[in-house]
N, C-alpha and C positions, 0 to 999 in steps of 0.2 A: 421720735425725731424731734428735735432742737429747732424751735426758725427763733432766732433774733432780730426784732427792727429797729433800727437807727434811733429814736424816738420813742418819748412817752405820747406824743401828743396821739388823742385817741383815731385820727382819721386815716392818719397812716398804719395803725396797730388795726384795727379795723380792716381797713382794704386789703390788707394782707390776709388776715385770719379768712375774711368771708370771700374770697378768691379760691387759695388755697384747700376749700371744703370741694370744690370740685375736678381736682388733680388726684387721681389715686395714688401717684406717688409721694402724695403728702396726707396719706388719709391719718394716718398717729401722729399728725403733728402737733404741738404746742407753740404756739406764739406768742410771744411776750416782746413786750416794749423795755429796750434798752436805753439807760441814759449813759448819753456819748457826748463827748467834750469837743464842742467847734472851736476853733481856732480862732476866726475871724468871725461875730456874730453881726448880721445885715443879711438885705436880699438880696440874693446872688443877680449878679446883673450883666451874664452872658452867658450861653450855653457852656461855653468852657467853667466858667466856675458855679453852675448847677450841678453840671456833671460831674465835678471833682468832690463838688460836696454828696452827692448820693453815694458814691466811691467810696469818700471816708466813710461815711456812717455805717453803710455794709458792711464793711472790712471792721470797725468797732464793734458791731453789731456780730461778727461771727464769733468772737473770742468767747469759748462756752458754750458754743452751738454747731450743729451740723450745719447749718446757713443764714447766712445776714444779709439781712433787706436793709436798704439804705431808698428814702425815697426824699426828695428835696425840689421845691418848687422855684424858681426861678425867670428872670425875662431873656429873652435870645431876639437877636436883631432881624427882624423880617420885611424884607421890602413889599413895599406897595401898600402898607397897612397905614392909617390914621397918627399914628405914632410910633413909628419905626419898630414897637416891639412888640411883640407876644411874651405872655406867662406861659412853662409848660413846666411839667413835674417830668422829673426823670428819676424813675428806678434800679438800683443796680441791684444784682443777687451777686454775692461773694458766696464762692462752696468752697477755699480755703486754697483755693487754684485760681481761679479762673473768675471775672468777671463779665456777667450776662445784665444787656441793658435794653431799656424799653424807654420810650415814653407816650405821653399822656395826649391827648386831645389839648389844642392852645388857645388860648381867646387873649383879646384886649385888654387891658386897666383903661379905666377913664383917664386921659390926658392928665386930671387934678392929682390924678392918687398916682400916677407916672412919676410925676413931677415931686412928689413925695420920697419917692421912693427912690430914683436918681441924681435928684437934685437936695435933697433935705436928710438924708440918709435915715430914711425909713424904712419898714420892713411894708410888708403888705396889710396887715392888720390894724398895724399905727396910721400910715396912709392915708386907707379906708377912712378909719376915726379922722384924722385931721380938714379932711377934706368932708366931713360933716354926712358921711355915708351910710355911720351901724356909729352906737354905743359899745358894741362890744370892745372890751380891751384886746383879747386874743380871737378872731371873727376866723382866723385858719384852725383854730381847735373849734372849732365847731361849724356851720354849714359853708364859711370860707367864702370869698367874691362871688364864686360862682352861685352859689345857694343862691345867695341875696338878689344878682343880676339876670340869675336865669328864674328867677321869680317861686322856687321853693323845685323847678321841673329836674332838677340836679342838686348835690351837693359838694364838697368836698374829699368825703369818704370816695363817691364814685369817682370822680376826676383822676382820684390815683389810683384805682383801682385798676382801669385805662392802662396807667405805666406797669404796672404790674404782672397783667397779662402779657404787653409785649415784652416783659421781660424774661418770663416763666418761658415764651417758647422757645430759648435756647435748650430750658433745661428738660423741655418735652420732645425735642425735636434734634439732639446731639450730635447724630450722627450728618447734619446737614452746617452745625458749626463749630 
C-alpha cells in the first residue's frame, strides 16, 4: 500500500509513518512525502482555511497512492482565550472517495508572534523569528512552537500526530461513519 502526505516537511512525513506502524490495516505501508503546489502561501488563519488546506494537500497527496494525508496547521477563533485564537493542525485522509478528518490538540501564539502572523503576514516560523523567539528560519520543520514552549516535553512531529489519529478513526471504525 501507497500513503502519500501533503508535504516534504519532515514532521508531518513522520507523524504519519510513526502512527500508522500501529494500524494493521496499514501494516505494508510506505510513506512518502509528497510535493504539492499551494495556491495561496501564508498561515491559514481560520479553521475554514486550515481545513481547506489539509483537503487539498490530501487530495494532491493521493494522486499515485492508495491514500493521501494532507495535515496543515493553522489559527481558528476561540473565545475566552488571551488572544481570540488558537493554532490547531488539522488532518484530512483522502481514499479517492471520501474525506476523513481529525484534529490536533490547540495552544496559543504569544500575542507578538499573533500579531506577526495576522497582522504582518507571516507564517509561524517567520513570526517566531521576527518577534526574536528561535534563530531558526523554518522552527515548523523541526521541533515547531510547541517544542520550544512546552520546553523540549513535546514537539511538532507529536502535535500532528494528535490529528492524525483522530483522523484514522474513520477509517478504523467505518461502519459508524
Amino acid at each position: 500500500m501507497k500513503i502519500g502526505v501533503g508535504s516534504k516537511n519532515k514532521t508531518k512525513v513522520d507523524a504519519v509513518e510513526q502512527i500508522l506502524r500501529d494500524y494493521p490495516m496499514f501494516a505494508d505501508a510506505k510513506v512518502e512525502g509528497v510535493a504539492v503546489h499551494i495556491e495561496q502561501f501564508g498561515h491559514p488563519k481560520s479553521l475554514a482555511e486550515t481545513v481547506a488546506g489539509a483537503v487539498d494537500r490530501a487530495k494532491q497527496a493521493c494522486v499515485g497512492h492508495d491514500y493521501g494525508f494532507g495535515i496543515e496547521s493553522g489559527l481558528m477563533a476561540v473565545p475566552q482565550t488571551k488572544s481570540g485564537y488558537m493554532e490547531v493542525a488539522v488532518c484530512a485522509i483522502f481514499d479517492g472517495k471520501q474525506v476523513h478528518m481529525g484534529l490536533s490538540q490547540a495552544y496559543e501564539w504569544p500575542k507578538k508572534v499573533l500579531d506577526g502572523i495576522l497582522n504582518q503576514g507571516l507564517d509561524g516560523s517567520q513570526a517566531m523569528k521576527a518577534a526574536g523567539l528561535t534563530q531558526h528560519e523554518k522552527l515548523g520543520e523541526h521541533e515547531g512552537f510547541v517544542g520550544v514552549f512546552a520546553k523540549g516535553r513535546t514537539n511538532r512531529t507529536e502535535y500532528n500526530k494528535g490529528a492524525v489519529v483522530m483522523a484514522l478513526m474513520h477509517l478504523e471504525n467505518p461502519e459508524h461513519y
